[in-house]
C-alpha positions, 0 to 999 in steps of 0.5 A: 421285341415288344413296344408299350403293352400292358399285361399281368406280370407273373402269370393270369393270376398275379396281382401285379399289373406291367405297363412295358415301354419296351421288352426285349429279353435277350437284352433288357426291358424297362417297366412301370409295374401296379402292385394291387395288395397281397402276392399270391401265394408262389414264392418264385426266382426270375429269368432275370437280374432287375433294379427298381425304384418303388416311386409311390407305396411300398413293398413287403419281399417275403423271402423263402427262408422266411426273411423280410426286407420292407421297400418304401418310396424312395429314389433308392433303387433295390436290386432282385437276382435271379437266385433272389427266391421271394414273394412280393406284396405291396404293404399299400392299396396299391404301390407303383415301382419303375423296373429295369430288367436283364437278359432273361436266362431260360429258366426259372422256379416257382415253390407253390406252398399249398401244393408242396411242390417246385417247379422250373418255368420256361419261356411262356410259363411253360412247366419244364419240371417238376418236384 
């Protein structure tokens, strides 16, 4: 269990910044997450279910079937699935967004677009396949 760390989420070259309060993944994690501009370019899932609530700016989801859902500030929360395959970009300079995560499952994918190839993640970004 981690207290109060801040790191980037998804990875070094994410540009998405987490301030944790708390992050223990068999059970759950609550963070404020800084969303600076663009995504980059990996539609990915999660390890995890999460309910947030953008609290200033707003976000662009770009899904992989090419749909699109807009999340503006509001004190509406929107929810993200494990099976939710998307990008996330801030539609603003900067958007700030409060995240409350599930357990974490044991893994994840990634589709990278530029190299034509999916991957499974695990724990620590770790490549466990490839396609």
């Amino acid at each position: 269990m981690k207290l109060f760390t801040v790191r980037k989420d998804g990875g070094t070259e994410s540009t998405v910044t987490g301030f944790w309060l708390i992050e223990a993944k068999r059970l759950f994690s609550a963070c404020l997450l800084r969303f600076d501009g663009l995504s980059r370019e990996a539609f990915h899932t999660h390890a995890f279910n999460c309910i947030s609530w953008v609290i200033r700016g707003e976000l662009v989801e770009t899904f992989i079937d090419g749909s699109v859902a807009r999340h503006p500030a509001s004190w509406r929360p929107f929810i993200t699935r494990r099976t939710d395959f998307h990008k996330v970009s801030s539609a603003t300079a900067t958007s700030w967004v409060l995240s409350f995560r599930g357990p974490w499952a044991s893994q994840w994918r990634e589709y990278l677009p530029r190299l034509g190839k999916f991957v499974t993640l695990a724990s620590g970004r770790r490549i466990v396949a490839a396609s």
